[in-house]
Chimera marker file (.cmm) of the C-alpha trace (Angstrom):
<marker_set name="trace">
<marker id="1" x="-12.822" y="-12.629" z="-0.153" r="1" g="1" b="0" radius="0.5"/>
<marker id="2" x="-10.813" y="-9.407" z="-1.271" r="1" g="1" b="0" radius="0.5"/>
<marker id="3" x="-13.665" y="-7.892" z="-3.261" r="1" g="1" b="0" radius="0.5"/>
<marker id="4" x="-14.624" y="-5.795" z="-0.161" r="1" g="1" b="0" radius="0.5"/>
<marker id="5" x="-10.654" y="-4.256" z="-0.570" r="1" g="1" b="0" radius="0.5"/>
<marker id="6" x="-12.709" y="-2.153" z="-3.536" r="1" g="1" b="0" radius="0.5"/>
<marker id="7" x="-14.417" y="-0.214" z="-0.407" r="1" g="1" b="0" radius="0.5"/>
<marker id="8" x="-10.920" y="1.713" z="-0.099" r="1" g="1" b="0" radius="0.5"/>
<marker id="9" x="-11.082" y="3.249" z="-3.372" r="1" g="1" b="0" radius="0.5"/>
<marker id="10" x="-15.085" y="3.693" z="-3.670" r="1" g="1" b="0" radius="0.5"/>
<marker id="11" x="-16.624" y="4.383" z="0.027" r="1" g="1" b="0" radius="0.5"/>
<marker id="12" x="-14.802" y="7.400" z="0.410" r="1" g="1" b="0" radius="0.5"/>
<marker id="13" x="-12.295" y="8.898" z="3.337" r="1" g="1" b="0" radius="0.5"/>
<marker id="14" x="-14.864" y="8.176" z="6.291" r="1" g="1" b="0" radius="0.5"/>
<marker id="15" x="-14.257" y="4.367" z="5.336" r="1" g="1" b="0" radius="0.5"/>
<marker id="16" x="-10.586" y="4.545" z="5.094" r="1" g="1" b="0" radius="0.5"/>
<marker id="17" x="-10.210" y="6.484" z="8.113" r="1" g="1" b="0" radius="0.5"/>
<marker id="18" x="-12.161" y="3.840" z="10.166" r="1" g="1" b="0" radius="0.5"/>
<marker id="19" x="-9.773" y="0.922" z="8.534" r="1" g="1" b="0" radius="0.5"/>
<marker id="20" x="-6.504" y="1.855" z="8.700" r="1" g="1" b="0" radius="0.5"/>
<marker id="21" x="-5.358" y="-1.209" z="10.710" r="1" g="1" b="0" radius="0.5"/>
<marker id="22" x="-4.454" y="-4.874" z="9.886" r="1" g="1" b="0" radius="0.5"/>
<marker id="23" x="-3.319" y="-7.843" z="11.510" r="1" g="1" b="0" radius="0.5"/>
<marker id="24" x="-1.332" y="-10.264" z="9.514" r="1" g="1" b="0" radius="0.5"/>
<marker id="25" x="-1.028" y="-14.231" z="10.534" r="1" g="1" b="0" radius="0.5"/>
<marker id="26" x="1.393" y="-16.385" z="8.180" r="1" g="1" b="0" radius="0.5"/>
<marker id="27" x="2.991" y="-19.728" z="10.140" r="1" g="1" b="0" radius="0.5"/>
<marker id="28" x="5.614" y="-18.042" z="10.803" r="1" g="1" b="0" radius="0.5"/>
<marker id="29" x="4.344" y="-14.369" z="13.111" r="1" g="1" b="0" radius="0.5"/>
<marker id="30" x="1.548" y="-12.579" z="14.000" r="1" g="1" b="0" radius="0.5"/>
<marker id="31" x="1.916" y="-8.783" z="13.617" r="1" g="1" b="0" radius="0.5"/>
<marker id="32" x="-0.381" y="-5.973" z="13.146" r="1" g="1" b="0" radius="0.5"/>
<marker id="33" x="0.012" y="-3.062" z="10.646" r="1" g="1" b="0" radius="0.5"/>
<marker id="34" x="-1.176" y="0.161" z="9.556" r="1" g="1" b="0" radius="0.5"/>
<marker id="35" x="-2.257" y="2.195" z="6.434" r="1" g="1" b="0" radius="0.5"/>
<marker id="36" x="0.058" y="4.467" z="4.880" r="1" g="1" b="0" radius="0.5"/>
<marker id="37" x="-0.905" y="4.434" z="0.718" r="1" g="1" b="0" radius="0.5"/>
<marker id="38" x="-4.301" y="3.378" z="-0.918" r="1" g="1" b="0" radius="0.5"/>
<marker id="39" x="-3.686" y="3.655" z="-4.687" r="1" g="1" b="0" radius="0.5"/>
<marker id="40" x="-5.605" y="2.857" z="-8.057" r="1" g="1" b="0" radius="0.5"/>
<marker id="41" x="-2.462" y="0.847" z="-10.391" r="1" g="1" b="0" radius="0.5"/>
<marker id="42" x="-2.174" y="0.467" z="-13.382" r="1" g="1" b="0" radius="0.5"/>
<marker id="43" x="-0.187" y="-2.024" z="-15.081" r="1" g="1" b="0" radius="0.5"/>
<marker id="44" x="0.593" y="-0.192" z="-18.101" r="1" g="1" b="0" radius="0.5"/>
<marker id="45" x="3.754" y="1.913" z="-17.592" r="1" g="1" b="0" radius="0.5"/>
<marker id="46" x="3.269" y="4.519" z="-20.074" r="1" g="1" b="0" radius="0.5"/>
<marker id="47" x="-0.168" y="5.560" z="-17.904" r="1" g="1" b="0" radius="0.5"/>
<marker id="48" x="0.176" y="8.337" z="-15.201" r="1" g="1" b="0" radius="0.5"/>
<marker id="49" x="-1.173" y="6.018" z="-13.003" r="1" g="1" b="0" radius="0.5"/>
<marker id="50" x="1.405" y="3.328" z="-13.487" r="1" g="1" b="0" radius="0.5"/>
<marker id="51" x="3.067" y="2.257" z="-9.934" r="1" g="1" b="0" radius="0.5"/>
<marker id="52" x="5.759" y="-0.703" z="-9.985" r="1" g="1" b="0" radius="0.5"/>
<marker id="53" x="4.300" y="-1.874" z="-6.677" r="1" g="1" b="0" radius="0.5"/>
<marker id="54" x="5.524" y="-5.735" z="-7.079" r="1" g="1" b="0" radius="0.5"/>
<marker id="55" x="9.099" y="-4.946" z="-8.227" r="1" g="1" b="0" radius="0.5"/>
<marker id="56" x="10.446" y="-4.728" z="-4.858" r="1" g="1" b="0" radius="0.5"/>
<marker id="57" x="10.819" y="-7.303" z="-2.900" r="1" g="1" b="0" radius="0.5"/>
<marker id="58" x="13.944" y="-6.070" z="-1.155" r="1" g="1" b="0" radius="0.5"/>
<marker id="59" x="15.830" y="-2.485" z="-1.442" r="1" g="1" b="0" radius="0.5"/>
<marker id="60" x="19.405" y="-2.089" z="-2.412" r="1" g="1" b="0" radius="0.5"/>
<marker id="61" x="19.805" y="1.308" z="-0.198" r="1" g="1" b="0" radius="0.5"/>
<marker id="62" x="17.816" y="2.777" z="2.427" r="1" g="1" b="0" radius="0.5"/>
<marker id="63" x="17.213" y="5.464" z="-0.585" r="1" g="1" b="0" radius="0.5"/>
<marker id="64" x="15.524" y="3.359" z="-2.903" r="1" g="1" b="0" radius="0.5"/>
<marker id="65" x="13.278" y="2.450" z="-0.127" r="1" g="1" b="0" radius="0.5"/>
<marker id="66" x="12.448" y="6.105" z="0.938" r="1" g="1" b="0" radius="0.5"/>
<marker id="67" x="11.974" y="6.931" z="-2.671" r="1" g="1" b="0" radius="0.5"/>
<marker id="68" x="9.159" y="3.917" z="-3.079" r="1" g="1" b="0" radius="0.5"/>
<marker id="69" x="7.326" y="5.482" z="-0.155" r="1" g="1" b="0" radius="0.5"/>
<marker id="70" x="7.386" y="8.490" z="-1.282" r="1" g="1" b="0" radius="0.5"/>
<marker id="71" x="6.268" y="7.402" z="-5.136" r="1" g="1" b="0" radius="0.5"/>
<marker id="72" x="3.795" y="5.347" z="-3.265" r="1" g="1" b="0" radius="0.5"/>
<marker id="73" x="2.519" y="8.812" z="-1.003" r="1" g="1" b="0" radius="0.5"/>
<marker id="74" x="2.077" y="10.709" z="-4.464" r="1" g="1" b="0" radius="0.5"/>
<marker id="75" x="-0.011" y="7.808" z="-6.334" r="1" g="1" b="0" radius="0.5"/>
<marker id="76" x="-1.823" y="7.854" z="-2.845" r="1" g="1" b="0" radius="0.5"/>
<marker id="77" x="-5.874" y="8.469" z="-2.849" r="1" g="1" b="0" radius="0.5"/>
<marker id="78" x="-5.664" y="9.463" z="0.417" r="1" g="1" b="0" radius="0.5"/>
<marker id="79" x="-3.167" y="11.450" z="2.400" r="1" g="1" b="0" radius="0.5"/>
<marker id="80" x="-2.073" y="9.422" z="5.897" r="1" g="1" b="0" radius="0.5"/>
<marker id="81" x="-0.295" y="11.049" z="8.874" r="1" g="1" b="0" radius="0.5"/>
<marker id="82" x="1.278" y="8.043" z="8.968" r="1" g="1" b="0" radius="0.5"/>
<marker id="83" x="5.964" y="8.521" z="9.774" r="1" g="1" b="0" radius="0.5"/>
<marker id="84" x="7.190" y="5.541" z="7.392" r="1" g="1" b="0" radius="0.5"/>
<marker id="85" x="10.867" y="5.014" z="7.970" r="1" g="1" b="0" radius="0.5"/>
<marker id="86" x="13.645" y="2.919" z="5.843" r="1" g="1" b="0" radius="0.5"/>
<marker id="87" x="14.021" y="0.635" z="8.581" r="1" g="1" b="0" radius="0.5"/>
<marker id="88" x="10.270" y="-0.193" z="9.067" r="1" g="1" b="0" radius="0.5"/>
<marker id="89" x="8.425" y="-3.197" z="7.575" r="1" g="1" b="0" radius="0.5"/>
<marker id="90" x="6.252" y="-2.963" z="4.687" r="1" g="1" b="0" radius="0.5"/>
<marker id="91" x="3.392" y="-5.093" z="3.088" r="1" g="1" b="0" radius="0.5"/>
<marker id="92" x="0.733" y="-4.638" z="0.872" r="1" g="1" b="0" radius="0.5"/>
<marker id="93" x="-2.528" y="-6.044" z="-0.256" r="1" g="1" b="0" radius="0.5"/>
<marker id="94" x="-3.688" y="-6.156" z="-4.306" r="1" g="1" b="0" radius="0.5"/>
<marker id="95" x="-6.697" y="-6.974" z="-5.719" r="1" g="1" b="0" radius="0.5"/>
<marker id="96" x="-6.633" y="-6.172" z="-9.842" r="1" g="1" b="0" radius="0.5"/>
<marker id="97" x="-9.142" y="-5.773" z="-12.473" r="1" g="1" b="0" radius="0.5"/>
<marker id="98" x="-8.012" y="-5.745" z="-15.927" r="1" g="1" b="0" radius="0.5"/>
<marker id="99" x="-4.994" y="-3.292" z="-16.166" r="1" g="1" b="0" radius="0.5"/>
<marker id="100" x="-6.358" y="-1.605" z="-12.919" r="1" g="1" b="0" radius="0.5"/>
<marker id="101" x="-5.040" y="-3.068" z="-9.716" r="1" g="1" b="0" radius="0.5"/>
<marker id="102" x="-5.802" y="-1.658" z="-5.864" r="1" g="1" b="0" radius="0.5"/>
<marker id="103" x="-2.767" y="-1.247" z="-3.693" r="1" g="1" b="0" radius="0.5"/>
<marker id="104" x="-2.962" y="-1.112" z="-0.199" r="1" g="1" b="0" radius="0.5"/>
<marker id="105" x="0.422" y="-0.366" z="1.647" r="1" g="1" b="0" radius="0.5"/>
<marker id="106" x="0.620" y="-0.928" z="5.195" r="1" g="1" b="0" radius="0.5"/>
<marker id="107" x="3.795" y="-0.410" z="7.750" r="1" g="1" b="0" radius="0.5"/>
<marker id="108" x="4.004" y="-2.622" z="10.675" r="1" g="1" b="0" radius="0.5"/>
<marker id="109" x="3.365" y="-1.140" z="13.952" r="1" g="1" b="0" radius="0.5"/>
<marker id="110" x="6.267" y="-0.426" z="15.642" r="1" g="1" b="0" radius="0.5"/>
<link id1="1" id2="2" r="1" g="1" b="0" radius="0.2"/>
<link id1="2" id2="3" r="1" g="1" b="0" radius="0.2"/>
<link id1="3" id2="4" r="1" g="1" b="0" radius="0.2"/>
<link id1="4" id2="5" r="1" g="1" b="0" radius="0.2"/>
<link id1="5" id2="6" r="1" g="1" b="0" radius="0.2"/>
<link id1="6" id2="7" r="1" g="1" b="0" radius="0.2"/>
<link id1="7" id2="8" r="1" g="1" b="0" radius="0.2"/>
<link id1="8" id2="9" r="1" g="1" b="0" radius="0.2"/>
<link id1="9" id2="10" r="1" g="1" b="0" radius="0.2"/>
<link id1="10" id2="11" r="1" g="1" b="0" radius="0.2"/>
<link id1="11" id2="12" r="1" g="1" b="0" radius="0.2"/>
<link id1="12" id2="13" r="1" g="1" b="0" radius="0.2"/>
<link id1="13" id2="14" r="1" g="1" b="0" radius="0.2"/>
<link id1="14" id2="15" r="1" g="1" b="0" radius="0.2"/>
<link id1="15" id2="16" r="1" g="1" b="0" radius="0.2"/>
<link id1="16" id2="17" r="1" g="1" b="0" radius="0.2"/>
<link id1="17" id2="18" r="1" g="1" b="0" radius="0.2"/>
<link id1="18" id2="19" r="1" g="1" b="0" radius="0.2"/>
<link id1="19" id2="20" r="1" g="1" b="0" radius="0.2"/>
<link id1="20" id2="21" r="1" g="1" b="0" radius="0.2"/>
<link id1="21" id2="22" r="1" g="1" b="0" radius="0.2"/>
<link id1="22" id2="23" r="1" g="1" b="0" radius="0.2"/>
<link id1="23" id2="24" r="1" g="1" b="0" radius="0.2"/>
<link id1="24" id2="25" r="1" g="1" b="0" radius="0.2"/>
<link id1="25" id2="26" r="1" g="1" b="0" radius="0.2"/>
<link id1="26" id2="27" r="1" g="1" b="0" radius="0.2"/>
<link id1="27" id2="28" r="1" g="1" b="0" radius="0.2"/>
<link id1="28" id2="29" r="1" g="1" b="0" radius="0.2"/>
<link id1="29" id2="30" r="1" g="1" b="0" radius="0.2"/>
<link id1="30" id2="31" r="1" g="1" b="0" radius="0.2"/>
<link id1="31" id2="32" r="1" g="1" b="0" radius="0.2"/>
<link id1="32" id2="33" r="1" g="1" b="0" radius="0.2"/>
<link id1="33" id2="34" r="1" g="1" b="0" radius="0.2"/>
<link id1="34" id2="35" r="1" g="1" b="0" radius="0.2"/>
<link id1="35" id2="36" r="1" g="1" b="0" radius="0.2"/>
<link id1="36" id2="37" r="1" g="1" b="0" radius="0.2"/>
<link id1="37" id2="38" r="1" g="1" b="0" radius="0.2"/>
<link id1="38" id2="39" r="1" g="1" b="0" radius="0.2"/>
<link id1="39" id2="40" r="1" g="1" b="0" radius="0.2"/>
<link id1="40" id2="41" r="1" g="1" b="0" radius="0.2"/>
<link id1="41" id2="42" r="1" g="1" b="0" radius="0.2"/>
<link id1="42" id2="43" r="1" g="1" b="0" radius="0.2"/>
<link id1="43" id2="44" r="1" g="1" b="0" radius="0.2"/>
<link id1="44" id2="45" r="1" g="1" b="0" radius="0.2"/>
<link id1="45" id2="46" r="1" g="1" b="0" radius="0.2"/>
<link id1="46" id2="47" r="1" g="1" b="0" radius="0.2"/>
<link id1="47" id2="48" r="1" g="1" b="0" radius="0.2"/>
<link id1="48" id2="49" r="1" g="1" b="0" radius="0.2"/>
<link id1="49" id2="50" r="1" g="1" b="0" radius="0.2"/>
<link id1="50" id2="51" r="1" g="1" b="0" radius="0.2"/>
<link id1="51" id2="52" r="1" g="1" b="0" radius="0.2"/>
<link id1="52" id2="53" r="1" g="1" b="0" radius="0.2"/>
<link id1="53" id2="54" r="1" g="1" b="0" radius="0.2"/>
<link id1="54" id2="55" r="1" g="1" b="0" radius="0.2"/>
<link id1="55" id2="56" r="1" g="1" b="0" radius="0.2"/>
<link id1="56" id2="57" r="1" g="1" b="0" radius="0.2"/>
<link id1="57" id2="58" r="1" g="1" b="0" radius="0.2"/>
<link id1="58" id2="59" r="1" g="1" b="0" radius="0.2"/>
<link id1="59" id2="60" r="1" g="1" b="0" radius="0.2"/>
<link id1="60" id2="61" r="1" g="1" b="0" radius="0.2"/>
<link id1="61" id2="62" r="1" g="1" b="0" radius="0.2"/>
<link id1="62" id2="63" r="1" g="1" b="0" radius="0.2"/>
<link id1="63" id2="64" r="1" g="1" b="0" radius="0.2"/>
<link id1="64" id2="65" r="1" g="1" b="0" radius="0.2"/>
<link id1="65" id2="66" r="1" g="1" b="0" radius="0.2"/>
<link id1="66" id2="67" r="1" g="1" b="0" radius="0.2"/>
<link id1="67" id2="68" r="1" g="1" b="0" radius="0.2"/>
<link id1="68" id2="69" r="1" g="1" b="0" radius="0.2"/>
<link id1="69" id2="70" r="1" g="1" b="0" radius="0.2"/>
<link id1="70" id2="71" r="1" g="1" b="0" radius="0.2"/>
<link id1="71" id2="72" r="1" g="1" b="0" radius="0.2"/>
<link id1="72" id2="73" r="1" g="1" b="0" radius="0.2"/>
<link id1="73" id2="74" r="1" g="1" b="0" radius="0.2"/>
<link id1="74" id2="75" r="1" g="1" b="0" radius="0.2"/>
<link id1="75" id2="76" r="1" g="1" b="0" radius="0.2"/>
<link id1="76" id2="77" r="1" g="1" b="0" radius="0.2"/>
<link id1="77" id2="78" r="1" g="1" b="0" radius="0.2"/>
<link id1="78" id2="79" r="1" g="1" b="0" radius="0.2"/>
<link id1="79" id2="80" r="1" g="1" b="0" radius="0.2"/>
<link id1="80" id2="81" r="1" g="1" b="0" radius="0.2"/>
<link id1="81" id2="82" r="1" g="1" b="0" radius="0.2"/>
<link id1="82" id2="83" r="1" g="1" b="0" radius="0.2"/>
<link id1="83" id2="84" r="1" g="1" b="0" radius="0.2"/>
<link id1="84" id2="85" r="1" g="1" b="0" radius="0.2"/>
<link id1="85" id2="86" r="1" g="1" b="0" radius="0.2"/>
<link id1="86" id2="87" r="1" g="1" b="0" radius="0.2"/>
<link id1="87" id2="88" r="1" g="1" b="0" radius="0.2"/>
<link id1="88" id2="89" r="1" g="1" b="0" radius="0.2"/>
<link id1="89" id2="90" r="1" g="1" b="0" radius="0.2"/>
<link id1="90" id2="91" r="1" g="1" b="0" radius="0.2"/>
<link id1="91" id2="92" r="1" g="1" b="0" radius="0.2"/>
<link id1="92" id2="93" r="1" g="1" b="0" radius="0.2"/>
<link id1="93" id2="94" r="1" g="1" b="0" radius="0.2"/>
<link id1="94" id2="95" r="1" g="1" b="0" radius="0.2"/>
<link id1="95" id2="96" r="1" g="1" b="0" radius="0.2"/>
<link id1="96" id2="97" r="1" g="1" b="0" radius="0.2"/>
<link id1="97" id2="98" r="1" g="1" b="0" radius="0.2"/>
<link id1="98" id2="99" r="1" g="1" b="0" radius="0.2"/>
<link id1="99" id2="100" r="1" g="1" b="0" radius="0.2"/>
<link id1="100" id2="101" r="1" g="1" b="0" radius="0.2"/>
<link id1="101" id2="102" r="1" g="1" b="0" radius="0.2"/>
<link id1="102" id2="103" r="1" g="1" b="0" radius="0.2"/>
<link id1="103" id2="104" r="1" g="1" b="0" radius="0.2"/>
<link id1="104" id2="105" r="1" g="1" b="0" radius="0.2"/>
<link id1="105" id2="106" r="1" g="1" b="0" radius="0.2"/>
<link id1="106" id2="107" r="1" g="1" b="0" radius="0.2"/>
<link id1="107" id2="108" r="1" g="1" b="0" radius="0.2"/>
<link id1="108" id2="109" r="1" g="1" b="0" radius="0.2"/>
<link id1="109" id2="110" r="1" g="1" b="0" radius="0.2"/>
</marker_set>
């Protein structure tokens, strides 16, 4: 079901740019969202491409949150004209491969 995620980092910026939305039902809310960050992870932290993208589940300051968005901007495939604030809502989507893993950040829509 998430092998088609893979499009993001192989189909190129025409297919990002036409799938930059998602809506999200858990039993709890229905909410849509929107791209902000497609990025190529790896696990190993000594690797330029290393992004800690499951060691947040919360942020201590609004800082620490603005800094993640912006680590999460540079590691970016893609650049998004998308305004991400500390006070938004984030999720994201993974799908990994060996020591390779595809992030997909999204803010909800305000």
């Amino acid at each position: 079901m998430l092998a088609p995620l893979w499009q993001y980092a192989t189909a190129g910026r025409d297919f990002v740019a036409s799938a930059t939305t998602a809506h999200l039902t858990t039993l709890y809310e229905e909410a849509d969202y929107v791209l902000f960050a497609v990025i190529r992870a790896s696990s190993n932290p000594s690797s330029p491409d290393y992004f800690n993208y499951a060691g947040y589940t919360s942020f201590a300051t609004d800082a620490d949150m603005l800094s993640y968005i912006e680590t999460a901007r540079t590691h970016s495939l893609y650049s998004f004209n998308v305004d991400v604030t500390a006070s938004d809502r984030l999720t994201l989507a993974t799908l990994g491969s060996g020591n390779e893993s595809l992030v997909l950040l999204f803010r909800q829509i305000r």
